[in-house]
KELUMZA-138810 format. One record per residue (C-alpha): z, y, x; residue number from 1. Coordinates in steps of 0.5 Angstrom, whole numbers. Each point is the difference from the previous one (the first is absolute). Example, Ala and Ser with C-alpha at 12.3 -4.5 7.8 and 13.67 -1.06 7.14 Angstrom:
2
+-------+-------+-------+-----+
:    zz :    yy :    xx :   k :
+-------+-------+-------+-----+
:    16 :    -9 :    25 :   1 :
:    -2 :     7 :     2 :   2 :
+-------+-------+-------+-----+
END
This chain:
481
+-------+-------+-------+-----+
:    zz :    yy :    xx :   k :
+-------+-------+-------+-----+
:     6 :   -49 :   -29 :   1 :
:    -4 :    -6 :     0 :   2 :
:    -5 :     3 :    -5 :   3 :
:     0 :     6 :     5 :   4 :
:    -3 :    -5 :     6 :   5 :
:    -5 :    -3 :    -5 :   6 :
:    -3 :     7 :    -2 :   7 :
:     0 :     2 :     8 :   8 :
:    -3 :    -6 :     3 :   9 :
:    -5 :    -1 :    -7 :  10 :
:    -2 :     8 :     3 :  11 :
:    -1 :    -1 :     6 :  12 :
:    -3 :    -6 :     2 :  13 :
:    -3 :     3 :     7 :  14 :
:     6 :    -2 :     3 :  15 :
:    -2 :    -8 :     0 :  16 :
:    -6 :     2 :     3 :  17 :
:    -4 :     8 :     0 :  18 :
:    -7 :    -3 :    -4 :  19 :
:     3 :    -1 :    -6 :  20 :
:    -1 :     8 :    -1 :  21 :
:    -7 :    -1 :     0 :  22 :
:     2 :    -4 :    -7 :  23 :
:     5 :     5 :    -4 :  24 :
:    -3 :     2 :    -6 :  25 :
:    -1 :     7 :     1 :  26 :
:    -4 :    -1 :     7 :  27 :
:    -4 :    -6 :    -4 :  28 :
:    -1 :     5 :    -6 :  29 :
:    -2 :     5 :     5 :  30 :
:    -6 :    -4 :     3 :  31 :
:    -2 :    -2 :    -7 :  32 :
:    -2 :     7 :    -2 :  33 :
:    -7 :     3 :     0 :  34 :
:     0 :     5 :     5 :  35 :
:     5 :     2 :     6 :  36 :
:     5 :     5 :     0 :  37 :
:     5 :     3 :     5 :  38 :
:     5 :     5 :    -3 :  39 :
:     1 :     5 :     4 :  40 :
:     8 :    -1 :     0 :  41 :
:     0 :    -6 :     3 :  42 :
:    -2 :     2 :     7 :  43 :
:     5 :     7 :     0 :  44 :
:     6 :    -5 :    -1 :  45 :
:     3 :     0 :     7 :  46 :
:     2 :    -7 :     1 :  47 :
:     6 :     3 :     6 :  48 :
:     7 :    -3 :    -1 :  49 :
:     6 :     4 :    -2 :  50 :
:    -3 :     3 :    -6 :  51 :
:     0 :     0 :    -8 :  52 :
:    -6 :     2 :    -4 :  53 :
:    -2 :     0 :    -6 :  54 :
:    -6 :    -1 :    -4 :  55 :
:    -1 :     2 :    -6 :  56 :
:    -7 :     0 :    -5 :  57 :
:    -2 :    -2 :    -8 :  58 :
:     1 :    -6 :    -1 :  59 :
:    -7 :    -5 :     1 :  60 :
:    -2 :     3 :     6 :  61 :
:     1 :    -5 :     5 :  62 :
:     7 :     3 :     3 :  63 :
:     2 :    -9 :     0 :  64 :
:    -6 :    -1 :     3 :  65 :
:     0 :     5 :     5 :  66 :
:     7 :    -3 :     3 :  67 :
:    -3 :    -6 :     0 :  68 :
:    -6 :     2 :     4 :  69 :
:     5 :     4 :     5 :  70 :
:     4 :    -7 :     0 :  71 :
:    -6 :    -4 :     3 :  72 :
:    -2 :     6 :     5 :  73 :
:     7 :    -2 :     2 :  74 :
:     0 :    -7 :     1 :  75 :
:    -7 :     0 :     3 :  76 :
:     3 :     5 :     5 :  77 :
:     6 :    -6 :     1 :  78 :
:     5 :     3 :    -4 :  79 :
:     5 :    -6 :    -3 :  80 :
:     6 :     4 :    -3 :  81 :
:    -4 :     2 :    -7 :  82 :
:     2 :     1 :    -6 :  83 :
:    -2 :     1 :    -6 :  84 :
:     4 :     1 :    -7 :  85 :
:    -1 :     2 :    -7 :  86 :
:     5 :     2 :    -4 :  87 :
:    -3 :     0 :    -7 :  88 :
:     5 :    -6 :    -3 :  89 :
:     6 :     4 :     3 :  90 :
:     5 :     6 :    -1 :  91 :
:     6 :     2 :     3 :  92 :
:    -1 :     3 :     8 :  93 :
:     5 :    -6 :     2 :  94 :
:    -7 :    -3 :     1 :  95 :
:    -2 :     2 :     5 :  96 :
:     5 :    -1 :     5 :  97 :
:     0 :    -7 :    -2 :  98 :
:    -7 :    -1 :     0 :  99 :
:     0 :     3 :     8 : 100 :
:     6 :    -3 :     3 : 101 :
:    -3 :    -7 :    -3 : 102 :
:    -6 :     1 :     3 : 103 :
:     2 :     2 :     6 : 104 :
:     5 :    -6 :     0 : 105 :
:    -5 :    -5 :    -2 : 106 :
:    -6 :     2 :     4 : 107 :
:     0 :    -5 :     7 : 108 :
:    -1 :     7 :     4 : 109 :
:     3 :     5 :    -3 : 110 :
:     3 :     4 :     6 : 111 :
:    -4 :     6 :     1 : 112 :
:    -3 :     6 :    -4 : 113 :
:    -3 :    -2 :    -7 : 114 :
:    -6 :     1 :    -5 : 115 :
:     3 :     1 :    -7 : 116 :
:    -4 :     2 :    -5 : 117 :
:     4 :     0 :    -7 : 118 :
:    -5 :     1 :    -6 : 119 :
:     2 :     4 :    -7 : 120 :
:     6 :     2 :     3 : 121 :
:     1 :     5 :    -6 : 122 :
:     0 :    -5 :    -5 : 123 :
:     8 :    -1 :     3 : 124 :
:     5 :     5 :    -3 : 125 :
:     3 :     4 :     6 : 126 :
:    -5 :    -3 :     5 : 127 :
:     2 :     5 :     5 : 128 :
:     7 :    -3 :     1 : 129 :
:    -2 :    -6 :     3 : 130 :
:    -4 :     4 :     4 : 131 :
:     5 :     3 :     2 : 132 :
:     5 :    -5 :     1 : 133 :
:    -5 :    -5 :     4 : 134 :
:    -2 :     7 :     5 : 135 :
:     8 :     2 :     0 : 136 :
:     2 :    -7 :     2 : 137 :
:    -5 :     0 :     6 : 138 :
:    -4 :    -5 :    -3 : 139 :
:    -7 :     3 :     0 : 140 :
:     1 :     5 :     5 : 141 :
:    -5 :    -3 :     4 : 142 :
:    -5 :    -3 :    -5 : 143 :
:    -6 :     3 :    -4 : 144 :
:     1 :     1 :    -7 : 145 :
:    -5 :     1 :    -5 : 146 :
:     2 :     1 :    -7 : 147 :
:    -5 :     1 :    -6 : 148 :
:     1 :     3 :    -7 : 149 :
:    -5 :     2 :    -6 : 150 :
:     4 :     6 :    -1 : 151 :
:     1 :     6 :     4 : 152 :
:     7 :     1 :    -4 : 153 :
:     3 :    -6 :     2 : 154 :
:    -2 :     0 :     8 : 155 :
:     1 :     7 :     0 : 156 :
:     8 :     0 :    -4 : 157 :
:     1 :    -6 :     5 : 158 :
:    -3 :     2 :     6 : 159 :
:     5 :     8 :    -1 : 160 :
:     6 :    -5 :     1 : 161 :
:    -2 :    -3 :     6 : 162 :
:     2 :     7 :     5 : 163 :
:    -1 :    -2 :     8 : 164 :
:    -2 :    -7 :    -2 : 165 :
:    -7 :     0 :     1 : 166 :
:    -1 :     1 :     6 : 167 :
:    -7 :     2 :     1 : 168 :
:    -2 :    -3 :    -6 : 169 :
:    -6 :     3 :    -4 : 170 :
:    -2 :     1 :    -7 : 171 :
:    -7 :    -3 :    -3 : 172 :
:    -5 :     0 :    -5 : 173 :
:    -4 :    -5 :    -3 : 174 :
:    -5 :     2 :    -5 : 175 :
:    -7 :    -4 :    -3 : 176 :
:    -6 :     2 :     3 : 177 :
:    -2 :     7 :     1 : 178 :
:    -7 :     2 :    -1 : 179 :
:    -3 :    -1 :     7 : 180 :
:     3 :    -7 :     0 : 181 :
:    -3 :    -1 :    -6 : 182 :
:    -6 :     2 :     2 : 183 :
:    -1 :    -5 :     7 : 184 :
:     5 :    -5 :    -3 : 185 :
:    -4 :    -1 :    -8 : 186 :
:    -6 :     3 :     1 : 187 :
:    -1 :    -1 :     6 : 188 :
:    -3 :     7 :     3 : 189 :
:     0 :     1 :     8 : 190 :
:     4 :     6 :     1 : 191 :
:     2 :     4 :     6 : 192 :
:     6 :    -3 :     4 : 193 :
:     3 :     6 :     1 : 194 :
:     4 :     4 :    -6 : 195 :
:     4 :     7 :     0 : 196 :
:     6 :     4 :    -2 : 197 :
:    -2 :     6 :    -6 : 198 :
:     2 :     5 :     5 : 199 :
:    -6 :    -3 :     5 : 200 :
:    -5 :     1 :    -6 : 201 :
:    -2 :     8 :     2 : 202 :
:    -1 :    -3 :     8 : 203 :
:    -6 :    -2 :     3 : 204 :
:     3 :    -7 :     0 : 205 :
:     1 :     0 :    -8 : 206 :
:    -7 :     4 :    -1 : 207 :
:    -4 :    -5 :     3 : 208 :
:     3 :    -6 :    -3 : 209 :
:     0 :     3 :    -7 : 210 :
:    -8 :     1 :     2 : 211 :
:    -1 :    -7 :     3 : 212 :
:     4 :    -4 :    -7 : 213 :
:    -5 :     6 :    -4 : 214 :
:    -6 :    -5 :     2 : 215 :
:     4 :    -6 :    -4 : 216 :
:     1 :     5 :    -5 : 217 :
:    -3 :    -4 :    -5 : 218 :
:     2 :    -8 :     1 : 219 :
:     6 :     5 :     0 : 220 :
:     0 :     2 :    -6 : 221 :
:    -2 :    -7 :    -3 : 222 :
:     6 :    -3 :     4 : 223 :
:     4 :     5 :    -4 : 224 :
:    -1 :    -1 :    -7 : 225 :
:     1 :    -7 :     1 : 226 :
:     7 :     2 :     3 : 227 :
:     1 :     5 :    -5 : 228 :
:     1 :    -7 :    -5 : 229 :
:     3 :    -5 :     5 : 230 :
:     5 :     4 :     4 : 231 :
:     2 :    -3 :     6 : 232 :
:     6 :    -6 :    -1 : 233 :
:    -2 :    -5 :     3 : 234 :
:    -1 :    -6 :    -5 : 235 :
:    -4 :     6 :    -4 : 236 :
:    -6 :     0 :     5 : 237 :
:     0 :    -7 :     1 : 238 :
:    -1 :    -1 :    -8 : 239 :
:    -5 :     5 :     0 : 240 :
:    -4 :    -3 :     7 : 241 :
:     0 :    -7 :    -3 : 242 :
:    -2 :     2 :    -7 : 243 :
:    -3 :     6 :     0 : 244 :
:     5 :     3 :    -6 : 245 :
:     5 :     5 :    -1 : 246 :
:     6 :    -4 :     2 : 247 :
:     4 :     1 :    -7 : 248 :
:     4 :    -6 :     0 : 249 :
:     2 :     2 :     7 : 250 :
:     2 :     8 :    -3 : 251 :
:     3 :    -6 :    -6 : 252 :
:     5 :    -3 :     5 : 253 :
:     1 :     7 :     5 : 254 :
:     4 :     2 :    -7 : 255 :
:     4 :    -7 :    -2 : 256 :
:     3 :     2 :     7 : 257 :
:     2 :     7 :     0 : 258 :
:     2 :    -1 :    -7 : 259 :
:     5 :    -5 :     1 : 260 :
:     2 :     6 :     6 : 261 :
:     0 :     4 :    -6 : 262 :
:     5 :    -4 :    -4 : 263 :
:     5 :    -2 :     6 : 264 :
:     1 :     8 :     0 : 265 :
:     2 :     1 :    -7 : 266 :
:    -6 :     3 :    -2 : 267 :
:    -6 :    -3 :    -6 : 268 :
:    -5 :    -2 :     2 : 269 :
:    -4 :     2 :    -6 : 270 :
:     2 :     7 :     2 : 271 :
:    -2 :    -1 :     8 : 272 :
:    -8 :    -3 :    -3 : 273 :
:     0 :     6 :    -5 : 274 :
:     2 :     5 :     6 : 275 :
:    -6 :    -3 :     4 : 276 :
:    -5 :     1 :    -6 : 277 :
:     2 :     8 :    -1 : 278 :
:     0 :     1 :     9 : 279 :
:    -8 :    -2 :    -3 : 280 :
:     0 :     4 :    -4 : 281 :
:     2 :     7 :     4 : 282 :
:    -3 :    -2 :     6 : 283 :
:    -1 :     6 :     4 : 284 :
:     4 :     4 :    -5 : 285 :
:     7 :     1 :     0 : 286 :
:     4 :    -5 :    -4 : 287 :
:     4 :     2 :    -5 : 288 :
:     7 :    -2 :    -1 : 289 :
:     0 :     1 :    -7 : 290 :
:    -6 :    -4 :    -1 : 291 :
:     1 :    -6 :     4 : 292 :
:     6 :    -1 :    -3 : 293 :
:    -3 :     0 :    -7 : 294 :
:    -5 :    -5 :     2 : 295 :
:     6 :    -4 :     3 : 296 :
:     3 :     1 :    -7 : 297 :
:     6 :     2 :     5 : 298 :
:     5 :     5 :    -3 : 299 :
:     2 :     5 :     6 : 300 :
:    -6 :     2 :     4 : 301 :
:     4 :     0 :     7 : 302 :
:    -1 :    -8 :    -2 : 303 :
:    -7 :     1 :     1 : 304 :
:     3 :     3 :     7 : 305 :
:     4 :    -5 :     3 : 306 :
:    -5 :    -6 :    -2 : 307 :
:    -5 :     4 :     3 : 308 :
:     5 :     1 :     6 : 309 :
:     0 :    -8 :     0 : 310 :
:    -7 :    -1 :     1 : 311 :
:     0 :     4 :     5 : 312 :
:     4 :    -2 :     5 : 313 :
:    -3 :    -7 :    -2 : 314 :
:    -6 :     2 :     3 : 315 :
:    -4 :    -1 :    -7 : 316 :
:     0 :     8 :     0 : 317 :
:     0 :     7 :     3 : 318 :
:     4 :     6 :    -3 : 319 :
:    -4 :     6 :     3 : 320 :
:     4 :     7 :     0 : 321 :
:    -1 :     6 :     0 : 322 :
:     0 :     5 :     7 : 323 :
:     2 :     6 :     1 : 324 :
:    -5 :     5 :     6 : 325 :
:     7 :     4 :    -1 : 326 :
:     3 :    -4 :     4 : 327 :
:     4 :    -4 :    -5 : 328 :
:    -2 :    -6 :     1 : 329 :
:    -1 :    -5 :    -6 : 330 :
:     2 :     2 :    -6 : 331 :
:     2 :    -6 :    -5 : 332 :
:     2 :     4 :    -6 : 333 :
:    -8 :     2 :     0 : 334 :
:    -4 :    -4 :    -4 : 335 :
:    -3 :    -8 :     4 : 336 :
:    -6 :    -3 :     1 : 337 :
:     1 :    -8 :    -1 : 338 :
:    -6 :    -4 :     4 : 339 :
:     1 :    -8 :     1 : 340 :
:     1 :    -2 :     6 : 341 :
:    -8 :    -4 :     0 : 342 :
:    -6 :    -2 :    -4 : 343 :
:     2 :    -7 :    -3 : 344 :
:     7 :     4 :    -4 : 345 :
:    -5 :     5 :    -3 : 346 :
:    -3 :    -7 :    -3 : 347 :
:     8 :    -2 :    -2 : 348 :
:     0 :     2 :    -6 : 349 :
:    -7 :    -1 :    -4 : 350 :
:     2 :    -8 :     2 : 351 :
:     6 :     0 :    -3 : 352 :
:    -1 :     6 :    -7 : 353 :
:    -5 :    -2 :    -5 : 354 :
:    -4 :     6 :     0 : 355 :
:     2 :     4 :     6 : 356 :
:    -5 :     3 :     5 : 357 :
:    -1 :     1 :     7 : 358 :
:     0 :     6 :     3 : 359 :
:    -6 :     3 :     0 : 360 :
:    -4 :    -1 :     7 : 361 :
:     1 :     9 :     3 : 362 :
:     8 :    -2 :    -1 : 363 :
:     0 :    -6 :     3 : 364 :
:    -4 :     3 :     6 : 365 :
:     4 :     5 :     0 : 366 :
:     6 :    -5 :     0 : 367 :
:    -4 :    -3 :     6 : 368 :
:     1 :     6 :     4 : 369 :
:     7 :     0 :    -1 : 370 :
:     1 :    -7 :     2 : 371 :
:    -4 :     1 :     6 : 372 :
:     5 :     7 :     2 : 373 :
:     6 :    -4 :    -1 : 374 :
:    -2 :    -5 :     4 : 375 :
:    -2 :     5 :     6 : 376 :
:     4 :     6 :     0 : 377 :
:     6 :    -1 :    -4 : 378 :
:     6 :    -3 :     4 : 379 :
:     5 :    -1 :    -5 : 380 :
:     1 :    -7 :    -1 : 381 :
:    -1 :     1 :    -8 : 382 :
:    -4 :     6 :    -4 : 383 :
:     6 :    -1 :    -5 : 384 :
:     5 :     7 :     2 : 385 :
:    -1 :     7 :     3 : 386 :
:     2 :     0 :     6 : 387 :
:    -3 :     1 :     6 : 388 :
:    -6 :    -5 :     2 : 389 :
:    -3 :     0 :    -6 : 390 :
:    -6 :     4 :    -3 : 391 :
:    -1 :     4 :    -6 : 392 :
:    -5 :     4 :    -4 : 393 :
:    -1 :     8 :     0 : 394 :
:    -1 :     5 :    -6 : 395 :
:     0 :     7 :     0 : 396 :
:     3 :     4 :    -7 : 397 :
:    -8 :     1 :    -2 : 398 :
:     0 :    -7 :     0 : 399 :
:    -4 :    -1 :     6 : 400 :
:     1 :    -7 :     3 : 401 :
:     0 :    -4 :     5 : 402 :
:     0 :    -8 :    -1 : 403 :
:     5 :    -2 :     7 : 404 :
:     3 :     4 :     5 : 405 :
:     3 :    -3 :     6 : 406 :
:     5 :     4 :     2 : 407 :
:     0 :     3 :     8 : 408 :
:     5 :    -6 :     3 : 409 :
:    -4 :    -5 :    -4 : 410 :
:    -7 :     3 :     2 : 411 :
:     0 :     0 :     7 : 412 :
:    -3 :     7 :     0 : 413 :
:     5 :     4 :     3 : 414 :
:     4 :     5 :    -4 : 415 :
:    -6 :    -1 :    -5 : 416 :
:    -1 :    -4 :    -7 : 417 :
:    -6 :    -4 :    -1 : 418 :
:    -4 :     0 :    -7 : 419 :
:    -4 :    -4 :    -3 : 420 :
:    -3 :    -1 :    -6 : 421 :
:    -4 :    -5 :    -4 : 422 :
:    -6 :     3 :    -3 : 423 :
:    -7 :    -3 :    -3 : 424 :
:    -7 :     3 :     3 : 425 :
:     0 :     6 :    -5 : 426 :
:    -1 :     5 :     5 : 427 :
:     3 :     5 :    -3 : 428 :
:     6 :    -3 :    -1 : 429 :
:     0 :    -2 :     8 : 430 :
:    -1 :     8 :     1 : 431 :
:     6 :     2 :    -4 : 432 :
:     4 :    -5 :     3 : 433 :
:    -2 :     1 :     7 : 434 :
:     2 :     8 :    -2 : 435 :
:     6 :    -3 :    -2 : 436 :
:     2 :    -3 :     6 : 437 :
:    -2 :     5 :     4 : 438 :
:     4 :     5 :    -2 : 439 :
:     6 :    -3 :     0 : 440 :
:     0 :    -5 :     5 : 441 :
:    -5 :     2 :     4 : 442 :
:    -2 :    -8 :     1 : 443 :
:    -1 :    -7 :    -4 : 444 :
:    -5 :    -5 :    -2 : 445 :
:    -4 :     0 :    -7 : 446 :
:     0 :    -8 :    -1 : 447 :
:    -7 :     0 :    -5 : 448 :
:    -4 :    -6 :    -3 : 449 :
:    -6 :     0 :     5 : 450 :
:    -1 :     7 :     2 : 451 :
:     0 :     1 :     7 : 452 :
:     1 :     7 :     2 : 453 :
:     3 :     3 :     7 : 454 :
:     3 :     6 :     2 : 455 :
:     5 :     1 :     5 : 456 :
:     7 :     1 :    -3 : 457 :
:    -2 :    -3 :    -7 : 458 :
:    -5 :    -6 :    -1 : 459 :
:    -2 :    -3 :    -6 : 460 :
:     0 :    -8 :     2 : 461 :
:    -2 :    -6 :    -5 : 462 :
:     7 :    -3 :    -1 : 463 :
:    -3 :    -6 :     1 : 464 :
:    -2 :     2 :     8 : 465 :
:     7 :     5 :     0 : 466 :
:     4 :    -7 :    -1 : 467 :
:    -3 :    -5 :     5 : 468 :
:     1 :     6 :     4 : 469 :
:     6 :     0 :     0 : 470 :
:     6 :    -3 :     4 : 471 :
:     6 :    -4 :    -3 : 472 :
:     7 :     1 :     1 : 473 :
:     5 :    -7 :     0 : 474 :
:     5 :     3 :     3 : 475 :
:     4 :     5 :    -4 : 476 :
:     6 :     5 :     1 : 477 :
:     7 :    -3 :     2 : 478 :
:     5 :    -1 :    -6 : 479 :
:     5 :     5 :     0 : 480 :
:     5 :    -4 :     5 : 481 :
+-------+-------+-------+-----+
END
């Protein structure tokens, strides 16, 4: 127990005096960097009592860092009973039950409701069981928990087994930095405040934002080639602002990290770099099981599936299904198109396999856009499973398709899909999309590489200015309770 005490006390310094937060490691990193950066999650957190959230993102993209943040809001709005734990050196979920009850026994002003932000829980086995313990005993009924994972299988599998005990808990994502923050954060472009749900693109709301961004169409386009290369973790955008160089030695680390998450699942880690590098190669394009799992030199191509399925609910890839207009909803024995969660994982493989290539700049736009349509109209916590919230893809028996489908509960458009499909500037492509789309969903967006041409129901947009337009979404739909 008295390691127990040391960890907590050695992690919470705040309690001796509230300006050592100004100190911790992740707030001094965090004012070391380039550029400054909000995530969008951390003010839709709601810091209210009597409530379990979870959050949950990749790794790297700051989850610890924005619970520290949320820490020092906190002690600078005179709040003393705060505290912090990681349990990454940890594994039973008897944990946490002793680091609470221990916390609370040592603080000098314990009686009242508490601050617990309990960081990669889901690297305790059966985390959920202390949760429930600690709820059931009464002993954080009261209190605000925040529990952070890199793993939308393990927060949502724990999170099943918490019934009733969440109070008004929500749940949470933390991705890198989308585009549009990209743009403001690393390049630096002055844009318009106010952003829009996809739904609002066809009102005279969204007509005039989509024109005004227009005018920024070139510094745009500019600030999105270069994002197209840097993605958005954060260590990544401030290697590229202080030295003007593709970050692979961050894309490098990135891999260490989720390798080794890899490894702790039982999988090869050889099979999953492999994986990355045929999702490269498809982009766009169905990914073959068969193919996959030859290049993973795996035997059975539903290994290629799982590791796949892996990847997705780590947040390193998106699985795209496909929707039936019949009213079959998705379709998951139908064929899959694989994305990578951002740009930065589109570069993974080449750092890591002599002779691997990147994905070619039309795939990774078109990546780009279903980045940006996961993050605003999707309300599933993870693009991994087809269930309802998510988006998928469209194609008829004559082979016409349609890149993305927001189904109607997730478009916003009531009792309507929303297509959209990512398109260069040929125009006859975007003719023939715009034919396609009409005929069969009547509305939708033709995401193009720079060509800006209005119509009411169907504009072709610059993917660039479509998504600086659009808003972010870090609140998802409740776990299955």
């Amino acid at each position: 127990m008295a390691d127990i005490d040391q960890q907590i006390l050695d992690q919470n310094p705040w309690w001796k005096n509230p300006e050592t937060i100004g100190n911790d490691p992740h707030i001094v990193a965090l004012q070391s960097h380039p550029f400054s950066w909000d995530p969008p999650v951390e003010d839709a957190i709601p810091l209210e009592t009597g409530s379990i959230h979870t959050l949950r993102g990749p790794r790297q993209t700051g989850k610890t860092t924005t619970a520290k943040r949320l820490i020092r809001s906190l002690l600078r709005n005179g709040n003393k009973r705060v505290l912090y734990f990681s349990f990454d050196l940890h594994k039973g979920p008897e944990i946490i039950s002793d680091v609470i009850r221990r916390a609370k026994e040592l603080h000098p002003q314990s009686e009242g409701p508490w601050y617990l932000f309990l960081d990669e829980i889901t690297s305790l086995a059966d985390w959920a069981k202390g949760i429930k313990y600690v709820w059931d005993q009464g002993t954080v009924r009261n209190d605000l928990v925040l529990v952070t994972g890199s793993s939308a299988h393990g927060l949502k599998r724990g999170s099943e087994q918490l019934p009733g005990r969440r109070g008004e808990g929500k749940d949470f994502l933390h991705l890198p930095m989308s585009f549009r923050d990209f743009c403001i954060n690393a390049s630096d472009i002055e844009l318009p405040a106010e952003t829009i749900r996809l739904e609002e693109i066809f009102e005279s709301s969204g007509h005039e934002l989509i024109r005004e961004l227009n005018l920024r169409s070139t510094d745009l386009r500019k600030s999105f080639h270069e994002y197209l290369h840097v993605g958005g973790f954060p260590g990544a955008v401030s290697s590229w602002k202080t030295h003007g160089e593709y970050p692979g030695d961050i894309a490098r680390t990135l891999w260490s990290i989720v390798a080794n998450d890899v490894a702790k699942s039982g999988r090869d880690q050889t099979s999953a770099l492999k994986l990355l590098e045929e999702v490269g190669i498809s982009l766009g394009s169905f990914l073959k099981w068969s193919g996959a799992a030859k290049a993973m030199d795996v035997k059975k191509p539903d290994t290629a599936r799982e590791y796949v399925h892996l990847l997705s609910e780590s947040f390193m890839l998106m699985t795209v299904y496909f929707w039936d207009m019949s009213g079959k909803g998705f379709q998951p024995r139908k064929r899959r198109k694989v994305y990578y969660m951002d740009p930065l994982i589109a570069h993974v493989a080449s750092e890591m396999i002599h002779g691997a290539r990147s994905p070619d700049l039309d795939s990774l736009r078109e990546n780009a856009v279903a980045i940006g349509l996961y993050r605003s109209g999707v309300e599933a916590l993870a693009q991994a499973s087809p269930i309802p919230g998510c988006m998928g893809y469209w194609r008829s028996r004559d082979d016409r398709e349609i890149d993305f489908v927001l189904p109607p509960e997730t478009s916003g458009i009531r009792n309507k899909a929303l297509a959209v499909e990512s398109k260069g500037d040929n125009q006859t492509q975007i003719s023939n999309a715009r034919k396609a789309i009409r005929q069969v969903f009547g509305r939708g967006v033709i995401a193009t590489k720079s060509e800006f041409a209005w119509d009411a129901d169907i504009p072709a947009i610059p993917s660039p200015v479509f998504l600086a337009a659009i808003e972010e979404r870090p609140r998802r739909t409740a776990l299955s309770l």
